[in-house]
C-alpha positions as CSV (number, residue, x, y, z in Angstrom):
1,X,-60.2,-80.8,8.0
2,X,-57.4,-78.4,7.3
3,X,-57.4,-74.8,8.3
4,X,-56.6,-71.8,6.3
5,X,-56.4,-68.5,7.1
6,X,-58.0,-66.0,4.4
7,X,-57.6,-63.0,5.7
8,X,-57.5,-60.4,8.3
9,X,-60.6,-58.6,9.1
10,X,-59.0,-54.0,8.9
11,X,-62.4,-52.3,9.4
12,X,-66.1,-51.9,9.1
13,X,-67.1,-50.7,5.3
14,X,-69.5,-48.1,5.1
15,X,-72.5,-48.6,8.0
16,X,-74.5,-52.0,6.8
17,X,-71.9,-54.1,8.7
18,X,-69.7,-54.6,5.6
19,X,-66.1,-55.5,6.3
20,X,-62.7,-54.6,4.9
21,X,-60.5,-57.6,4.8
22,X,-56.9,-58.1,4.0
23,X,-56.5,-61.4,2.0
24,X,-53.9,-63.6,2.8
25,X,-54.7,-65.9,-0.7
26,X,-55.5,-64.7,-3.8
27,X,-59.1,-63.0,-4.0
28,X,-60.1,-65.6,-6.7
29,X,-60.4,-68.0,-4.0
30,X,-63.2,-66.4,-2.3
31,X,-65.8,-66.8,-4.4
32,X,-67.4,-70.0,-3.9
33,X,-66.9,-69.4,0.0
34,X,-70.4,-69.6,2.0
35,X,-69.3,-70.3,5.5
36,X,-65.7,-68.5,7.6
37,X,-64.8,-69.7,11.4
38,X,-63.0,-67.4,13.5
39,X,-59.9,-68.4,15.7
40,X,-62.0,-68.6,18.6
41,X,-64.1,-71.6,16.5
42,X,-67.4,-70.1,16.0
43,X,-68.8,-70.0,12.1
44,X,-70.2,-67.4,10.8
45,X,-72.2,-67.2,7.0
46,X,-71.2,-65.3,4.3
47,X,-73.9,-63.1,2.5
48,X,-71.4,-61.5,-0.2
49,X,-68.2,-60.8,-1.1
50,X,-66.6,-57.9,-3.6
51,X,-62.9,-57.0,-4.7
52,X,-62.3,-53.5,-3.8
53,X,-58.6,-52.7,-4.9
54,X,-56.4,-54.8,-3.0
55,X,-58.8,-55.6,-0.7
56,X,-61.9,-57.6,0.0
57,X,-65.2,-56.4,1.3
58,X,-67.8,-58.9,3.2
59,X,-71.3,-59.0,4.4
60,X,-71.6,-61.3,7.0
61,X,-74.9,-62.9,8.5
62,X,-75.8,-61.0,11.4
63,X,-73.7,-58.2,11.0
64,X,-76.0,-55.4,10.0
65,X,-74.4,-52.3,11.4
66,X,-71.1,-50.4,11.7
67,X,-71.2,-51.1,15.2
68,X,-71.7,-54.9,14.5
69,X,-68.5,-54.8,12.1
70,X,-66.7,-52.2,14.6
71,X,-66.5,-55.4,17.1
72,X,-64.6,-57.5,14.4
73,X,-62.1,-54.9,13.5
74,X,-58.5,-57.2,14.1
75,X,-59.8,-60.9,13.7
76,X,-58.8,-63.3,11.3
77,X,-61.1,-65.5,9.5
């Protein structure tokens, strides 16, 4: 299986664990996209995904606060 890199993860959004994320592809891409892995390996699920400008912001599974997203802040997905 290949391995793409979508994005960068810049900051949290707001304080229910949303993320800001750079995109490396076009944001028509991420759409259909239910699952990301880190560099590290681990795989995290996607609960949903918005345009904002030129940016993207997610809601991953288990990330439910600013802190949660604080601790992402610089990884790529």
């Amino acid at each position: 299986m290949q391995k793409i890199k979508f994005g960068k993860i810049t900051a949290p959004a707001g304080i229910k664990g949303e993320l800001r994320v750079y995109p490396y592809l076009d944001q028509t891409r991420f759409s259909d996209i239910k699952n990301f892995q880190f560099e590290n390996g681990s795989t995290v699920s996607v609960e949903r995904i918005r345009a904002d400008k030129n940016m993207l912001v997610i809601k991953l599974l288990g990330t439910d606060s600013r802190n949660d997203a604080e601790m992402l802040r610089g990884k790529e997905l």
